[in-house]
Legacy VTK file of the C-alpha trace (Angstrom):
# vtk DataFile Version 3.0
C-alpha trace
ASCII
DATASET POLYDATA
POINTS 496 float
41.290 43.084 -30.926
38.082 43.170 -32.385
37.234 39.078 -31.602
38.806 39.724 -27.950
35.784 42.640 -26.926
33.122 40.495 -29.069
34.169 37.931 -26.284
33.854 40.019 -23.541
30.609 41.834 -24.601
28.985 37.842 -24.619
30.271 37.065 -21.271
29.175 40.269 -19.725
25.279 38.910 -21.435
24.827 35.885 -19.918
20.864 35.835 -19.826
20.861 37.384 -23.316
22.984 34.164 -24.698
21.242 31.623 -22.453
17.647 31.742 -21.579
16.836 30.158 -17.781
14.778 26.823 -18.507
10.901 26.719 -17.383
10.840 24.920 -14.765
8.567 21.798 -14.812
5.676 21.361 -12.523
2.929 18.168 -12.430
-0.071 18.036 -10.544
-1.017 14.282 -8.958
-4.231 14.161 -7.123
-5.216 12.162 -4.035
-8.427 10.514 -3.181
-8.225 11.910 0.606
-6.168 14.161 3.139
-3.038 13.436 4.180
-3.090 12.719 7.904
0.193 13.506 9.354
3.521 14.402 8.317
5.370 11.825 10.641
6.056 8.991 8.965
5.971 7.024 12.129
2.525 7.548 12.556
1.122 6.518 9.304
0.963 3.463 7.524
-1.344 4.564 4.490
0.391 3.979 1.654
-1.509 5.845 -1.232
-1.832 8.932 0.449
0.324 9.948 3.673
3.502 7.752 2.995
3.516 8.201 -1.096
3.841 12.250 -0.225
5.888 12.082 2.736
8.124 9.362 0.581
9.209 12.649 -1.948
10.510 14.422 1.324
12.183 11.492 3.217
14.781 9.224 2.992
14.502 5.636 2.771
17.216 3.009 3.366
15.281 1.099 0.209
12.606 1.774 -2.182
10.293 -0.353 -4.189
10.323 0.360 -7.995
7.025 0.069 -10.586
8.230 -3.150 -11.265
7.507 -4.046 -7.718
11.624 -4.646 -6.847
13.725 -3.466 -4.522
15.765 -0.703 -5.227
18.951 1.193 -3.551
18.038 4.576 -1.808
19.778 5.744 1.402
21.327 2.145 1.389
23.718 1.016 -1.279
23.909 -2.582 -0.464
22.020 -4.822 2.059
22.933 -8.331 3.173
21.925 -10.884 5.617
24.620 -12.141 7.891
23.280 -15.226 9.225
19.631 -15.376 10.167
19.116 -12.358 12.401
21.685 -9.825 11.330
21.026 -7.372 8.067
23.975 -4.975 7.356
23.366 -2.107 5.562
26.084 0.053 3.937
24.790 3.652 2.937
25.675 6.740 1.064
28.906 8.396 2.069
27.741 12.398 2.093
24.172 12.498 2.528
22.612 15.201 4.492
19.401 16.657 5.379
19.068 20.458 4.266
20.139 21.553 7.113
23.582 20.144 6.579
22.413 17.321 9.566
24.568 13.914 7.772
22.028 11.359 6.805
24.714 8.373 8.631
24.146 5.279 10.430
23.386 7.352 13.649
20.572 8.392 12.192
19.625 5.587 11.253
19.729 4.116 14.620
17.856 7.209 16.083
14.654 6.678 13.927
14.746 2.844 14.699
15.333 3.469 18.668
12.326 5.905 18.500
9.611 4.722 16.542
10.235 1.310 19.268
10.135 3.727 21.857
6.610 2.522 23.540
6.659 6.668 24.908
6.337 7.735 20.781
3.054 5.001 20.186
4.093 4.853 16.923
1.603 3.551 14.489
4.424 1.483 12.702
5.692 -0.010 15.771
4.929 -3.478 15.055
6.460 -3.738 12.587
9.493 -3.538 13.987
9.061 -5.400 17.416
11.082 -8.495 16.359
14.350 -5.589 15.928
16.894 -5.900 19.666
19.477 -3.611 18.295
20.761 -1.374 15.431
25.168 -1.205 15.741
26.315 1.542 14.205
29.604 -0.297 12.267
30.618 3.096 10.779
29.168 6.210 9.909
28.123 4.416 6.027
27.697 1.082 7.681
24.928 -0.791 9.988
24.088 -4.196 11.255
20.095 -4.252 12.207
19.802 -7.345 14.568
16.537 -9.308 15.089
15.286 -11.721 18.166
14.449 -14.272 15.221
14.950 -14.353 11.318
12.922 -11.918 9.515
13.497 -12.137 6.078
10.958 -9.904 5.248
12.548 -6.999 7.250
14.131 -5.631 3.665
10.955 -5.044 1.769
9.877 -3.479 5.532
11.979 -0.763 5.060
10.985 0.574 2.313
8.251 2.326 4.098
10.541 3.318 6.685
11.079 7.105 6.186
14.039 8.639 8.565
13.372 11.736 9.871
16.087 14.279 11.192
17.236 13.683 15.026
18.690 17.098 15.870
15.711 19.339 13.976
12.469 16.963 15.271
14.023 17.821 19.456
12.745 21.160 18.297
9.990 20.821 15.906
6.502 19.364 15.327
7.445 16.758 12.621
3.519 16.009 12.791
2.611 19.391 10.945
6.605 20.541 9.953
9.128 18.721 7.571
12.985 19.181 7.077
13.525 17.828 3.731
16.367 14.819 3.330
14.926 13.525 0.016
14.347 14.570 -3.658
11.781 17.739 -2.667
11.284 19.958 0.336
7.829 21.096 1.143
6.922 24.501 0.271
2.977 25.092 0.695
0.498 22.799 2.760
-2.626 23.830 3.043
-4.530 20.343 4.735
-7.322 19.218 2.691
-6.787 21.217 -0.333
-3.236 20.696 -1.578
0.383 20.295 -0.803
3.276 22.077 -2.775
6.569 20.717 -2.962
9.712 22.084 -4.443
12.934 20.092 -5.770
15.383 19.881 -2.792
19.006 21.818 -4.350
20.291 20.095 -0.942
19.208 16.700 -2.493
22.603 14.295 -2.070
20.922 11.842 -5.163
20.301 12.185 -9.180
18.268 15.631 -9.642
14.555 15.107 -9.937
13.615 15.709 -13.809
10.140 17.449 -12.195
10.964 20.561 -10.200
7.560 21.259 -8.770
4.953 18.581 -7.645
1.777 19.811 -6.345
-0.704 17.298 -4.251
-3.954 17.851 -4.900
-6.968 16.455 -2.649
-10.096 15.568 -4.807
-12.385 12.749 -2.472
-14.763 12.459 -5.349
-13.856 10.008 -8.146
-16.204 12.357 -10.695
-14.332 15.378 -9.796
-10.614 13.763 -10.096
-11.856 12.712 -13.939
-12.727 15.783 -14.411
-9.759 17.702 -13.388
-7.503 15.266 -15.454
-10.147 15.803 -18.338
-9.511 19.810 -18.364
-5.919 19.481 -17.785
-5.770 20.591 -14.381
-3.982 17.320 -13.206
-1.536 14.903 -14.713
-2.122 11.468 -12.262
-5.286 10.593 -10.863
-6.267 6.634 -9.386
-9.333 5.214 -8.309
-11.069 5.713 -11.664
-14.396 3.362 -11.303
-13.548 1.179 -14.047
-16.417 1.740 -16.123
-15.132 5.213 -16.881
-11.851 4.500 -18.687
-13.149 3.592 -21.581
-15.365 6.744 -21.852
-11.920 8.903 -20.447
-9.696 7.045 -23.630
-12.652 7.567 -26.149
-12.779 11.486 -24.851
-9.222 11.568 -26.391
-8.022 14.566 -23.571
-6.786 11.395 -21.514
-5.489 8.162 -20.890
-6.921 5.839 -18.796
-5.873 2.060 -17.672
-6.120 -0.752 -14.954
-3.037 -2.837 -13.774
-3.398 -5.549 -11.292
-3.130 -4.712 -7.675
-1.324 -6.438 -4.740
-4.387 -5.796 -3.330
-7.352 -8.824 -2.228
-11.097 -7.949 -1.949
-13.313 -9.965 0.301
-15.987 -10.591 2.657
-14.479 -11.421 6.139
-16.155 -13.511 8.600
-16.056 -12.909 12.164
-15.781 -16.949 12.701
-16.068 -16.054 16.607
-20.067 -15.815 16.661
-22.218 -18.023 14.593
-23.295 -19.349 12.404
-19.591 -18.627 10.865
-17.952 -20.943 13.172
-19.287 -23.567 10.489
-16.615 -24.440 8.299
-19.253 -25.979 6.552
-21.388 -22.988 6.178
-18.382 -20.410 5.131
-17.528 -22.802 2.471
-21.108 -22.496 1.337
-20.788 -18.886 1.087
-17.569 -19.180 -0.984
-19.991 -21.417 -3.438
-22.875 -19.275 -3.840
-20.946 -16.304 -5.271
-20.271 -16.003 -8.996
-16.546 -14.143 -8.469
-16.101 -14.052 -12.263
-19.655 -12.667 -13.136
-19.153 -9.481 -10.898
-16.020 -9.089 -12.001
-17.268 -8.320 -15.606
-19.911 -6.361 -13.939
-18.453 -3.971 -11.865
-14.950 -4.423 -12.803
-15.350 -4.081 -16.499
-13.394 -7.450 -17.092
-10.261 -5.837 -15.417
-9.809 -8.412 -12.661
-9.981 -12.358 -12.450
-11.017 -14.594 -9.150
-8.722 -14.627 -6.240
-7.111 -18.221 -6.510
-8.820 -19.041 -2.957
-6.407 -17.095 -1.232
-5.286 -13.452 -0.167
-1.876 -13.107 -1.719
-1.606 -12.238 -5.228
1.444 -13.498 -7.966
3.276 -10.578 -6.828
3.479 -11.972 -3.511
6.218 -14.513 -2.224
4.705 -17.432 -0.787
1.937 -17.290 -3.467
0.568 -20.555 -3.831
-0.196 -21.700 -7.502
-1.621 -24.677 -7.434
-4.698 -23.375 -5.761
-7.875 -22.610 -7.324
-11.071 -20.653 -7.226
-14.103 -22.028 -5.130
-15.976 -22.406 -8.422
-19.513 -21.033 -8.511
-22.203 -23.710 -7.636
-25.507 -22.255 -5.883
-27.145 -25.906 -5.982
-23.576 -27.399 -3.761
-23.626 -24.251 -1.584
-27.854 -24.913 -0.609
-26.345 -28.410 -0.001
-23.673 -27.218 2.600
-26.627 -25.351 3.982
-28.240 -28.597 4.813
-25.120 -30.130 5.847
-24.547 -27.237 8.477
-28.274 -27.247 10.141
-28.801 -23.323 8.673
-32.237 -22.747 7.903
-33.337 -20.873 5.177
-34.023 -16.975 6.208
-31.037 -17.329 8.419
-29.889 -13.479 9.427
-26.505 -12.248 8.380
-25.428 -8.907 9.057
-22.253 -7.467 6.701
-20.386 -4.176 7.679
-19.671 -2.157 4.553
-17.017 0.928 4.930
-17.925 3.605 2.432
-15.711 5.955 0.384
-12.480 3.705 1.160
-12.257 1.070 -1.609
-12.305 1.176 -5.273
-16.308 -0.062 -5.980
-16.378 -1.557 -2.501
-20.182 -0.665 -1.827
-21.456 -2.023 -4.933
-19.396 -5.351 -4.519
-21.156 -5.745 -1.211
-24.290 -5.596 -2.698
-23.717 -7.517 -5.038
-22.485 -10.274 -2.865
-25.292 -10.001 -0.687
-27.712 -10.117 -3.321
-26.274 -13.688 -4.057
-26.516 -14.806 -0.707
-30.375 -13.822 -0.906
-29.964 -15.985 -3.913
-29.771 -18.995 -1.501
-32.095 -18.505 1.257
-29.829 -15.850 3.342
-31.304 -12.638 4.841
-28.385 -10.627 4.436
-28.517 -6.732 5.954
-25.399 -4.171 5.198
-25.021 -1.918 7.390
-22.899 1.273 6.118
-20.340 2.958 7.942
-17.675 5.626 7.770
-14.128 3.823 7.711
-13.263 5.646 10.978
-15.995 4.061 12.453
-15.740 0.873 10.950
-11.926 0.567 12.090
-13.627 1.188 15.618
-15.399 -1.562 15.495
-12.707 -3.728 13.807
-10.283 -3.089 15.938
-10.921 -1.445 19.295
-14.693 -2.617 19.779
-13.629 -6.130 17.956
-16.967 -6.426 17.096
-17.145 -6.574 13.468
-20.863 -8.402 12.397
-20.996 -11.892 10.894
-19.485 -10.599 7.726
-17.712 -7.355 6.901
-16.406 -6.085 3.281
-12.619 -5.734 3.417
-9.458 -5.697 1.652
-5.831 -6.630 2.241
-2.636 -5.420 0.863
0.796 -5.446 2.327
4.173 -3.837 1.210
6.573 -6.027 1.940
4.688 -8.105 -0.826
5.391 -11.318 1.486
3.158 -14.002 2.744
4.452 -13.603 6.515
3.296 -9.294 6.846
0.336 -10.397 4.743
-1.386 -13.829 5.930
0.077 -12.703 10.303
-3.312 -10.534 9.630
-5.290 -13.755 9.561
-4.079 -15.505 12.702
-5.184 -15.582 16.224
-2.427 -13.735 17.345
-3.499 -10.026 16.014
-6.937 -8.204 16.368
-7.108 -8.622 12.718
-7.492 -12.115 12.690
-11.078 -12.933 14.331
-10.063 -16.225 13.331
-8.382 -19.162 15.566
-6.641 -22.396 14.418
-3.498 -23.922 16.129
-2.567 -25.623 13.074
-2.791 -22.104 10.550
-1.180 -19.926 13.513
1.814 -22.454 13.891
2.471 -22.706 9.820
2.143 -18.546 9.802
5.204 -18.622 12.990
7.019 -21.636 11.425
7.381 -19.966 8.058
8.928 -16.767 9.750
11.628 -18.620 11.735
13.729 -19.370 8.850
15.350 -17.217 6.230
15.520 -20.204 3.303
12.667 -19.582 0.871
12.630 -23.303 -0.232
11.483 -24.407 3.339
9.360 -20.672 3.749
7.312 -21.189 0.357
6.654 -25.012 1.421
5.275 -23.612 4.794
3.368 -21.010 3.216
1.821 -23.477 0.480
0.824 -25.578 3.568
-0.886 -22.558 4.973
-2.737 -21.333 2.416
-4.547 -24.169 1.687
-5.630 -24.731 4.931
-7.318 -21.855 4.810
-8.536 -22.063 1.485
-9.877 -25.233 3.068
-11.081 -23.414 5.895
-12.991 -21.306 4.076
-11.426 -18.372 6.119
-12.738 -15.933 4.143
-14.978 -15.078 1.171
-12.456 -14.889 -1.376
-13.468 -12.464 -3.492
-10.998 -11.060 -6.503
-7.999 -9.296 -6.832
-8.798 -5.239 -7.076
-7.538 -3.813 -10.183
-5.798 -0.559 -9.831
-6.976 2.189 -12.349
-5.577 5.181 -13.142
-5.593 8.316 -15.673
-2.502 10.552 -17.187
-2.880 13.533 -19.031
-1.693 13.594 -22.478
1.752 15.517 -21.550
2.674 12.711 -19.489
3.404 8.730 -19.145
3.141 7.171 -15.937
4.602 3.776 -14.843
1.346 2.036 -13.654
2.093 -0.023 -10.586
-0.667 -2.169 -8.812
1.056 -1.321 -4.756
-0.907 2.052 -4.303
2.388 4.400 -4.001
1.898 7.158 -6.337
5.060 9.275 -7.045
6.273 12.423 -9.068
9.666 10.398 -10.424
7.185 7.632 -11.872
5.913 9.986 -14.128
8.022 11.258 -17.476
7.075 13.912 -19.422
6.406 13.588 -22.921
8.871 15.338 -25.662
LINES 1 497
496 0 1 2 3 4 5 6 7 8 9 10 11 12 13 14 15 16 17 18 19 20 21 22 23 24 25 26 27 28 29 30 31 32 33 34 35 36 37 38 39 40 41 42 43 44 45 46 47 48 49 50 51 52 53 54 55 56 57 58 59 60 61 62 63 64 65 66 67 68 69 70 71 72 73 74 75 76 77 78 79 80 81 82 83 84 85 86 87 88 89 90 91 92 93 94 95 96 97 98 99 100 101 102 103 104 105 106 107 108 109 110 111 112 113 114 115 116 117 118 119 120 121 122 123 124 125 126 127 128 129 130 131 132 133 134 135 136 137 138 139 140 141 142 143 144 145 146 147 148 149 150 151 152 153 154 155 156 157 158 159 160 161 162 163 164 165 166 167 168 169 170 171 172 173 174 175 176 177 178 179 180 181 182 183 184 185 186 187 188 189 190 191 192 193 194 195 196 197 198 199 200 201 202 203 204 205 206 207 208 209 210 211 212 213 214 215 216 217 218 219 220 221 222 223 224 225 226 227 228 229 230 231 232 233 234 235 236 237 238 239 240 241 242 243 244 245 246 247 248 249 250 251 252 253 254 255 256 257 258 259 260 261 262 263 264 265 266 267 268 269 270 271 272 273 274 275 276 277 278 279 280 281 282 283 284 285 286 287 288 289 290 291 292 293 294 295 296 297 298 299 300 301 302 303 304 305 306 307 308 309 310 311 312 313 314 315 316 317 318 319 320 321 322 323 324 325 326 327 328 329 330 331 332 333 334 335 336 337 338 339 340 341 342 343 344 345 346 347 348 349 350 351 352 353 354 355 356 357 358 359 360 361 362 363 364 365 366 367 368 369 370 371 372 373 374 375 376 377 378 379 380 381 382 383 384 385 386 387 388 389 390 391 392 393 394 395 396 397 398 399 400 401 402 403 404 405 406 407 408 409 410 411 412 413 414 415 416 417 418 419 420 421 422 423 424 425 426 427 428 429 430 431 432 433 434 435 436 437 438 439 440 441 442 443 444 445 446 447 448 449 450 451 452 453 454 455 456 457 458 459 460 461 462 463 464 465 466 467 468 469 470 471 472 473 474 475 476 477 478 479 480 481 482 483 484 485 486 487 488 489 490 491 492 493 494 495
């Protein structure tokens, strides 16, 4: 009798016998605002997509070791050369109870190549003629021509809700379909998010992730310094050492899929002279600013854009090695005088060091008898001029990244064919469309080794160095460092 009400007096004291769990928040800071909350309309990756990619759904997503991983999509498969079929999680639903299915699917592809919606990730998509709905966990995505790329595409392709965005705003609202819902945003300060109980995956270990916005690389140390963050990137590299030597820290560089160099708008001259942007590649010690600015973290770009991480990478190309005395020579051999006038656009506040690279780049082009001139602008501006002015000067700073981690997404930027390019050679533009009409990457990584050295030839660009991608964690918590600029709360693992 006595054991029987000792068993009912425990069950009736539930909290008494079992303490509720703290729940576990982290703190991540960005180096700007987040933009939008469509994912249609954005295609930053470190700040607008990395946030929006905790709320989302994805048919894919790309792991820290730079792979493809199931999300949404159990299992995808080419069918041929222009058919993907996609089978997806039976059960899924948005909060709302709205099933995450192949219909949805379907919607969010039919409306971001809706050319009413302008969305900003349009393009990417173009090549897509239908999406058949096979069942409600099944799909076949067709394309007008192969795109074997289109995998790795979609794993920045976040599906929003059909039934809830006919009545919403899903620029400045969100209905959650991921791993957290959103429960603060206040733009330009910070962005609260809360562990979605709706959530049709794994449970998130974290419950609460907070996005902070701290612009200034000094102030984002020294919130991860006093504990008020656990992630920060975009550390200049010369402060991780001081941050690991501090001991209230960890700080560290990975390599990035990420390019820095000096484009050349080959459209005006002088840099329609191959002769003259190879002797701009010469005159630049890569390596020496590297251990300069980079503190050693980085190597020369192997006179191309892609890095190793990329498909189509081509190996067996090297470095334009540094040679002032050859570079004066291809001077000559162009009919530049010395004192020639270059100008160089230099966006400020966008890329890790990117100012000080420029001058130092244009300090070695003094070095051989150039006048060089930067001229410093605001990246909103700059992309003005890039893009919708396409008037970029002589030279610009820039770098390239892409997500899909392939040559084609990557090296289309270069071509005639896009406002990116502000470069134009039959031969490069038909190697860049040959290597996207097949799906066998035999025949696409002999196109794209063809390619690349043509324009490593070409002298296309300044090839500068591959950007290293630096970060700091706090001491409660390990973060998988990955070099492709998402930064996200399940990457991070709190320490015992």
């Amino acid at each position: 009798m006595f054991r029987r009400l000792l068993a009912l007096l425990l069950a009736a004291t539930p909290a008494l016998a079992q303490p509720a769990p703290q729940a576990i928040k982290v703190t991540i800071a960005l180096a700007a605002n987040v933009n939008t909350l469509d994912p249609a309309m954005t295609a930053t990756v470190g700040t607008d997509l990395s946030v929006l990619s905790h709320i989302y759904p994805a048919l894919l997503l790309r792991g820290p070791d730079l792979k493809l991983q199931p999300a949404l999509a159990t299992s995808w498969t080419a069918i041929g050369d222009t058919t993907w079929d996609f089978k997806l999680t039976p059960g899924a639903a948005f909060a709302d109870g709205e099933p995450l299915d192949a219909g949805v699917v379907k919607w969010n592809h039919d409306r971001v190549r809706d050319p009413k919606i302008n969305a900003r990730i349009k393009a990417w998509f173009d090549t897509i003629t239908s999406v058949d709905i096979i069942s409600p966990t099944e799909l076949h995505i067709v394309t007008a021509a192969p795109y074997p790329a289109l995998p790795d595409q979609l794993s920045m392709f976040f599906l929003l809700p059909p039934k809830w965005t006919a009545t919403h705003n899903p620029a400045a609202e969100t209905l959650s379909g991921g791993r957290y819902a959103m429960a603060e945003n206040v733009p330009g300060d910070h962005i609260t998010l809360h562990a979605n109980p709706a959530y049709w995956g794994e449970k998130p270990a974290i419950d609460t992730v907070i996005f902070r916005v701290i612009p200034e690389a000094a102030s984002r140390v020294a919130a991860l310094q006093t504990g008020e963050v656990d992630l920060i990137t975009g550390i200049p590299p010369g402060d991780l050492a001081r941050i690991n030597a501090d001991g209230r820290a960890t700080a560290g560089a990975v390599p990035s899929t990420r390019t820095d160099f000096i484009k050349f708008n080959t459209e005006v001259k002088p840099m329609d002279s191959k002769a003259f942007r190879q002797a701009l590649n010469y005159a630049v010690d890569k390596q020496g600013i590297a251990d300069s600015i980079f503190a050693g973290d980085t190597k020369p770009a192997a006179c191309q854009l892609l890095t190793e991480d990329y498909f189509g990478f081509n190996p067996a190309l090297q470095p334009y090695p540094y040679d002032p005395a050859r570079a004066k020579q291809l001077l000559q051999q162009a009919g530049i005088p010395q004192g020639t006038k270059l100008q160089m656009d230099v966006p400020v506040g966008v890329y890790l060091m990117g100012e000080d690279v420029a001058q130092a780049v244009a300090a070695e082009l003094q070095d051989i008898g150039l006048d060089v001139t930067i001229n410093e602008m605001d990246f909103g501006a700059f992309m003005n001029k890039y893009l919708k002015a396409r008037a970029l000067a002589q030279t610009s700073f820039l770098t390239y990244a892409w997500p899909t981690l392939d040559a084609d997404g990557l090296l289309s930027l270069t071509t005639s064919k896009t406002p990116f390019g502000y470069y134009d050679n039959p031969e490069y533009d038909a190697l860049i469309a040959q290597g996207r009409s097949t799906v066998d990457p035999a025949a696409r990584r002999a196109i794209y080794a063809k390619a690349t050295r043509l324009y490593c030839d070409e002298a296309g660009v300044l090839f500068l160095f591959t950007q290293p991608a630096t970060y700091g964690t706090s001491k409660r918590v390990t973060w998988q460092a990955r070099g492709d600029d998402w930064v996200r709360a399940w990457d991070l693992t709190l320490k015992p």
